[in-house]
N, C-alpha and C positions, 0 to 999 in steps of 0.2 A: 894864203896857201891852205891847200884842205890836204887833214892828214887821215891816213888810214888807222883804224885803230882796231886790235884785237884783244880781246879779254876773255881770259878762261877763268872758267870760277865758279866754286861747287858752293853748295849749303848742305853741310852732315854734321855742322853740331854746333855749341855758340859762336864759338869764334870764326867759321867756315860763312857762318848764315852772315854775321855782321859784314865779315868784309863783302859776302856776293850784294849783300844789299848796295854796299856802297861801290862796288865798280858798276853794277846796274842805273843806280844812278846818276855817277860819271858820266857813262854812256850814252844815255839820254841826255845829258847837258852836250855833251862836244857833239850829239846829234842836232840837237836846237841851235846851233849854231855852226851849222855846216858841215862838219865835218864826219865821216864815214865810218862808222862803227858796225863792226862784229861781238858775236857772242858766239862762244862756246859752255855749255854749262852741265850738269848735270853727268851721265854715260858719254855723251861726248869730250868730256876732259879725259882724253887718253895721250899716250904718248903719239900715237899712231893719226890721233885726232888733231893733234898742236898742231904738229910737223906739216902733215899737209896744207890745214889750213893756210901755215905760214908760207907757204912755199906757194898756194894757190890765189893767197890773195895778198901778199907782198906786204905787210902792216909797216907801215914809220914806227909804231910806238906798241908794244906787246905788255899787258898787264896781266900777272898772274895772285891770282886769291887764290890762297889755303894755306897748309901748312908744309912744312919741311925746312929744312935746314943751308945750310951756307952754299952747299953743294947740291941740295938735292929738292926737288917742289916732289909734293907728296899728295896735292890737292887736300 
C-alpha cells in the first residue's frame, strides 16, 4: 500500500531547524520506497496553507514540526 504523506515544518531556531531536518529526511526515506510525500515548509506553513493542502491532496499520515502546545502547533 502507498501512503500519502504530508509534512509541514519550518526552521526559525534550534529546535524548529532539528526537527525540519528530520521530517525532510523522513520524507525522502518513505519517498525511496514508494510512497508519496508532500512538503509544506517555510511562509507556506499557514493555517490557511495546512488546511487546503489537506483537503486537496487527502494525506494518510500528517506530520507537524515546530513548536506549540497540547492544543495548539505554533510552527
Amino acid at each position: 500500500m502507498v501512503a500519502r504523506i504530508l509534512a509541514a515544518h519550518v526552521a526559525l531556531d534550534d529546535a524548529t531547524v532539528y526537527a525540519s531536518a528530520w521530517a525532510s529526511m523522513l520524507l525522502g526515506e518513505a519517498r525511496a520506497v514508494g510512497h508519496e510525500a508532500r512538503e509544506l515548509t517555510g511562509a507556506m506553513v499557514t493555517p490557511y496553507g495546512l488546511l487546503s493542502s489537506m483537503d486537496q491532496y487527502i494525506p494518510d499520515l500528517v506530520i507537524l514540526a515546530g513548536h506549540g502546545t497540547s492544543s495548539t502547533f505554533l510552527g
